[in-house]
N, C-alpha and C positions, 0 to 999 in steps of 0.2 A: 596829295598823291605821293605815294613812297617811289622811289627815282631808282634802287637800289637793282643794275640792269638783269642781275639770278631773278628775280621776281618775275621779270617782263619777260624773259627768254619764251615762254610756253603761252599765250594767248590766245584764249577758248572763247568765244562769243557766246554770250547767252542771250535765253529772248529775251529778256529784261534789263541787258546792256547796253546802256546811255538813253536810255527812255527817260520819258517824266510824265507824270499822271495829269491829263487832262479830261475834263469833265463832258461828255457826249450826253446831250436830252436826250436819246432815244435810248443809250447801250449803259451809260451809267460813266463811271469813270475807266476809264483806256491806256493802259502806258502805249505812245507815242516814241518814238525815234527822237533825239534831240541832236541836229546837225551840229548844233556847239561844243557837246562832250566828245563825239567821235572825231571833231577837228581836233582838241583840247588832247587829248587822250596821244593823237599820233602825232602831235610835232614835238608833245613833250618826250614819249617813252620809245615812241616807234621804232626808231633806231637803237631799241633792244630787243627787238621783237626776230628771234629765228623761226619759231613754228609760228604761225598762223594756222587755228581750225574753228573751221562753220560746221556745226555737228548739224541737224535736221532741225529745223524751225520754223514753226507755224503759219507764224504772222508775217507773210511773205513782204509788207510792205519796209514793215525794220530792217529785212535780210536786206532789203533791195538799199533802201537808204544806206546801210552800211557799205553795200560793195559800191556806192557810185561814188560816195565820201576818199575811199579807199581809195577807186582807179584812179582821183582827181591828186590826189597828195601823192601818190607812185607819179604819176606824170607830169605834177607842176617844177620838179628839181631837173635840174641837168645832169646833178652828180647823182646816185643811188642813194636814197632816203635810207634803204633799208637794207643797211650794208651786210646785215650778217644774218638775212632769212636767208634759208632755204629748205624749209620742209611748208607747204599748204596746204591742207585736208579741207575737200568741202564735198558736202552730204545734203543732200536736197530730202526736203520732207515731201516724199509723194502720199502718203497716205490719210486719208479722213475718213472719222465714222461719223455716219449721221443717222436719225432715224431710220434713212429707205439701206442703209448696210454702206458697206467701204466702198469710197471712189479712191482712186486712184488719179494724180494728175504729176504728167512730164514737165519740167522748165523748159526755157524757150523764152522768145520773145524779150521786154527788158532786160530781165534778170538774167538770163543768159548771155548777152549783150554785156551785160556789166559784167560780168562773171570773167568772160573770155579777156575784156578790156584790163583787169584786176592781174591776170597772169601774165598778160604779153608785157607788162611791164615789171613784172617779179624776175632780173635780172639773177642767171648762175643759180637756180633752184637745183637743189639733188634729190627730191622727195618729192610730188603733184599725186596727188587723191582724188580722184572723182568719182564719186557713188551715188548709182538712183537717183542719175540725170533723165532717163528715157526722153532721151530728144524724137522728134522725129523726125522719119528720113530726110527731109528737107533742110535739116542741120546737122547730122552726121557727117557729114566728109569735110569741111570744116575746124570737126571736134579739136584738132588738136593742132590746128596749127597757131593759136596763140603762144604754148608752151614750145614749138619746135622754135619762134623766132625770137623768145629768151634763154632758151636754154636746152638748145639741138647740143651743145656739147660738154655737158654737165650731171642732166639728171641722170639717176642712176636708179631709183625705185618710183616706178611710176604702177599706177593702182587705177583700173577703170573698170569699176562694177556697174551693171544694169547704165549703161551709158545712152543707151538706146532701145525702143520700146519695140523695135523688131531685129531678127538676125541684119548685120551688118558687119565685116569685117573690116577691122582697122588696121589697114597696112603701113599707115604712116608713121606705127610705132618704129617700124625697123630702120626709121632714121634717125634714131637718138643712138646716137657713136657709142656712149660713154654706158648706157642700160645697161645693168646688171641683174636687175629684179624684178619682174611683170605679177602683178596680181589684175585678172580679168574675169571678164564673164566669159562661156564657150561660145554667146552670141555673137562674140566678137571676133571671131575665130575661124578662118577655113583653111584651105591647102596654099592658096595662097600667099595667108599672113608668115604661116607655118615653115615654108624655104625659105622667105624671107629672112626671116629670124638666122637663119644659119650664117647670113653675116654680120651678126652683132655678136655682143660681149654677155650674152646670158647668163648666166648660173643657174637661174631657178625660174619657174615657173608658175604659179598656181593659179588654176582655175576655179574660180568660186561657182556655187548656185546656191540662190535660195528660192523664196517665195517669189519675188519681183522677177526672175530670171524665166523669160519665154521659153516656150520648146526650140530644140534644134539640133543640125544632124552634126555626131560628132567628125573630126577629122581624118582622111583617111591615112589609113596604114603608112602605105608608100611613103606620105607625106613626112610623119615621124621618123619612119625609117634615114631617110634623108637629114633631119635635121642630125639625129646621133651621129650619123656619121662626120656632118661638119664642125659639130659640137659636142665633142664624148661626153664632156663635164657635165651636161647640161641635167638638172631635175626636175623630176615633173611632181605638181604635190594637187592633188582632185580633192576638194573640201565641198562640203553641204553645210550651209549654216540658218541661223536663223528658223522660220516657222516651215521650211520646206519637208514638203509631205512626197514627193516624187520617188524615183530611183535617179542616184547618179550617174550622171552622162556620162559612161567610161569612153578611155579612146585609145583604141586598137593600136597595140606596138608602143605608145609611145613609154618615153624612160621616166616611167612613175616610181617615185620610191615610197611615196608616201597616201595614203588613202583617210584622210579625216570627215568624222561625220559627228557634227556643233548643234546639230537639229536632234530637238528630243525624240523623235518620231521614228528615227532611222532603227532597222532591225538588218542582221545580216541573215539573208535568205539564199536556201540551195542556189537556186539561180545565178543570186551577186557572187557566194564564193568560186563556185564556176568558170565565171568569167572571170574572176580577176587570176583564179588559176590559170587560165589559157593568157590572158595577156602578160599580166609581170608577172609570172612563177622566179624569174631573173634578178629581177630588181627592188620587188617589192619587201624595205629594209622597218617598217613603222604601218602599223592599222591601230587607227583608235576613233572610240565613240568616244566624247568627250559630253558633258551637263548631264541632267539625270532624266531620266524618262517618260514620257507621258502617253504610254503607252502600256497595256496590261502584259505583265508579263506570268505567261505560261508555266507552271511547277510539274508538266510532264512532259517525261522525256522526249517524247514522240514530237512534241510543241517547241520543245525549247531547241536552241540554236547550240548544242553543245557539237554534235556531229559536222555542224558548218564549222566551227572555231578548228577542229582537229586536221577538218578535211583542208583546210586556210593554212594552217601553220605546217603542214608535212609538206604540200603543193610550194612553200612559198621559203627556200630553208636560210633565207640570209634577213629572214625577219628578227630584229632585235627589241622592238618598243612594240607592246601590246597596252593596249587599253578596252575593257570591257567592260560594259553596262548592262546588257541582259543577263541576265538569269542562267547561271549554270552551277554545276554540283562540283561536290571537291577530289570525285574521282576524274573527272573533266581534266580540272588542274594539273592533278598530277601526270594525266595522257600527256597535257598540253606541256608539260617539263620534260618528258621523255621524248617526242619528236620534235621540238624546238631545241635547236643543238645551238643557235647561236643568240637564245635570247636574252638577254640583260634586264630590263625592266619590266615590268608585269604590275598592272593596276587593276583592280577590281573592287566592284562594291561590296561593303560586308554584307547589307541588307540583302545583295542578289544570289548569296554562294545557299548551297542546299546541301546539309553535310546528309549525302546520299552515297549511294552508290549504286546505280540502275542500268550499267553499259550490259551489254549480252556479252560475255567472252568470247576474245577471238582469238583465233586460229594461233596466232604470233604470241600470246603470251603463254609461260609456263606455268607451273601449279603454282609455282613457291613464288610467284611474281602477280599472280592472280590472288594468293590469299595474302599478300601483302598488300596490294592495291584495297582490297574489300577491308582488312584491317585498318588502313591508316584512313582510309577515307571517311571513318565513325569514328575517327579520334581528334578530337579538334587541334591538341596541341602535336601530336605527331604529326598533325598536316601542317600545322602552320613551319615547324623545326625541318622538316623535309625544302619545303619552299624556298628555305631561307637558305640554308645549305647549297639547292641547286643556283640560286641567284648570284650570292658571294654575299648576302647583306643582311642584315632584321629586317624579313618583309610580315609586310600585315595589311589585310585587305583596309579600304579607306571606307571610310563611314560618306555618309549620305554628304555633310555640310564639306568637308576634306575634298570629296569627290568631283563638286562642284564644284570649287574655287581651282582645281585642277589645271594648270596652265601649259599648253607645249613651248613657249618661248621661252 
């Protein structure tokens, strides 16, 4: 076993971590849990270990044998084993396909049990992940006070996605002094999590939804309204990721700057940009689809989403990070560089651009400005040399594999 403690710093559990093949008459041979290596493993290196993360794992019975091994060595010392964690991500595998189609199953019980036993002893954490737990109600209120009686004045980025498999609002987040960074579901969310917050240390916000995220009503106005004012700094970032097919749960007034959508599925339609004209026309500084599409995209004008993108960027004028994945033309672009006055970044697919030029002219443009636009718009390198001009930099649309590996961090 290499000792070397850079090596041990980041520890990712896999399903086949500390197992050993033993042979089953009916299933065949089985990797099993072996209580020796997960002893062996944490009294040698453990106290190199800062991250600990459990990604999604199958074989529920190894996940369990790990975390009961775990809470037993966290809580057989008087001094801290594990002097220099403090980040824990852990991700519950809810999902199975079988012939009759996807079930879906919440933790609870044991393993939840172990779980909570696992953190209450993870002394001065700055960092707790919990993802597509969907407890149910009967272990929600609960949820989190393992973490508040390690580390009520420490953590600082705390993460609870799909936590719970109905709307339930977690107000005992607004007892961590020290929070700085909330990533949650909006199930977990009402008016009254929402003032609460206004006496913490926030900065930031984001609300996730994906596929696992139930329906639910977003929060009201007043409510936001309220928190900016106890908390100017504060942002709000509404992301859609994963296989979610829905529309995003906007929420009225509050201080979004930022709108991401991680799901291939997503399209901006009259409707969304609309709305998000009427709510952040203020604030909203970043829109981006991000991964590539799986969804057809439309080559006529009347279909495609270029009129929502223009009607987005004029409605919206302290927008600076654009990201676009649908389908539009390169007279599009160059609209989109003349009423975006403060934008700086600008990504798009090469595979989505249509060197067209199909706007009706309006009213606002002149001759010499109208046969400019229709010229450069059939010139591939005039468009691209204008682009780059109006940016400050060498821009060039991103190809399909570029596009994808795209990252906002």
């Amino acid at each position: 076993m290499f000792y070397s403690p850079r090596v041990w710093e980041r520890f990712t559990l896999l399903e086949r971590s500390f197992t050993r093949k033993k042979f089953n008459l009916y299933m065949g041979y089985q990797h099993e849990s072996d209580p020796r290596k997960i002893q062996m493993c944490l009294s040698r290196v453990g106290s190199f270990f800062k991250t600990i993360i459990i990604p999604p794992m199958k074989d529920y019975y190894n996940l369990y044998e790990f975390l009961r091994i775990l809470g037993y060595f966290l809580s057989f010392f008087d001094r801290n084993p594990m002097p220099h964690l403090h980040t824990f991500r852990f991700s519950f595998h809810c999902e199975f396909w079988d012939k009759n189609g996807l079930t879906i199953h919440g933790t609870g019980g044991d393993i939840w049990d172990k779980t909570k036993k696992v953190i209450s002893h993870m002394r001065n954490l700055k960092e707790l992940q919990l993802s597509d737990l969907l407890l149910e109600m009967k272990d929600a209120p609960n949820l989190l006070d393992a973490a508040y009686a390690s580390s009520d004045d420490t953590l600082q980025i705390l993460s609870l996605r799909n936590c719970t498999n109905e709307p339930f609002p977690l107000v005992q987040i607004a007892q961590f002094s020290a929070l700085q960074k909330l990533i949650i579901s909006p199930i977990s969310l009402d008016d009254e999590t929402v003032l609460l917050f206004g006496g913490t240390q926030l900065t930031e916000i984001q609300i996730v939804q994906d596929h696992l995220t139930c329906a639910c009503l977003p929060v009201s106005a007043d409510a936001w309204r309220f928190l900016k004012e106890m908390i100017p700094y504060v942002r709000i970032i509404l992301k859609a990721t994963g296989r979610f097919k829905g529309e995003l749960l906007l929420q009225p007034s509050a201080p979004v700057y930022s709108i991401i959508y991680e799901n291939p599925h997503s399209q901006l339609k009259p409707s969304v940009a609309m709305q998000l004209s009427d709510f952040y026309n203020e604030q909203l500084e970043m829109f981006a689809q991000t991964k590539l599409p799986r969804i057809h995209g439309s080559r006529s004008f009347s279909e495609r989403a270029d009129t929502n993108i223009i009607f987005l960027v004029k409605s919206c004028p302290r927008l600076h990070t654009l990201i676009i994945r649908q389908r539009l033309s390169t007279a599009t672009v160059l609209i989109l560089l003349r009423e975006a006055k403060n934008l700086k970044k600008l990504y798009i697919r090469q595979n989505a651009i249509l060197k067209k030029f199909d706007w009706p002219r309006s009213s606002e443009w002149s001759t010499d400005y109208y046969r400019w636009l229709k010229r450069t718009s059939y010139s591939w390198q005039s468009f691209i040399d204008y682009v780059s001009s109006i940016l400050g930099y060498k821009w060039r649309p991103l190809v399909d594999k570029e596009f994808r590996l795209l990252s906002l961090t």
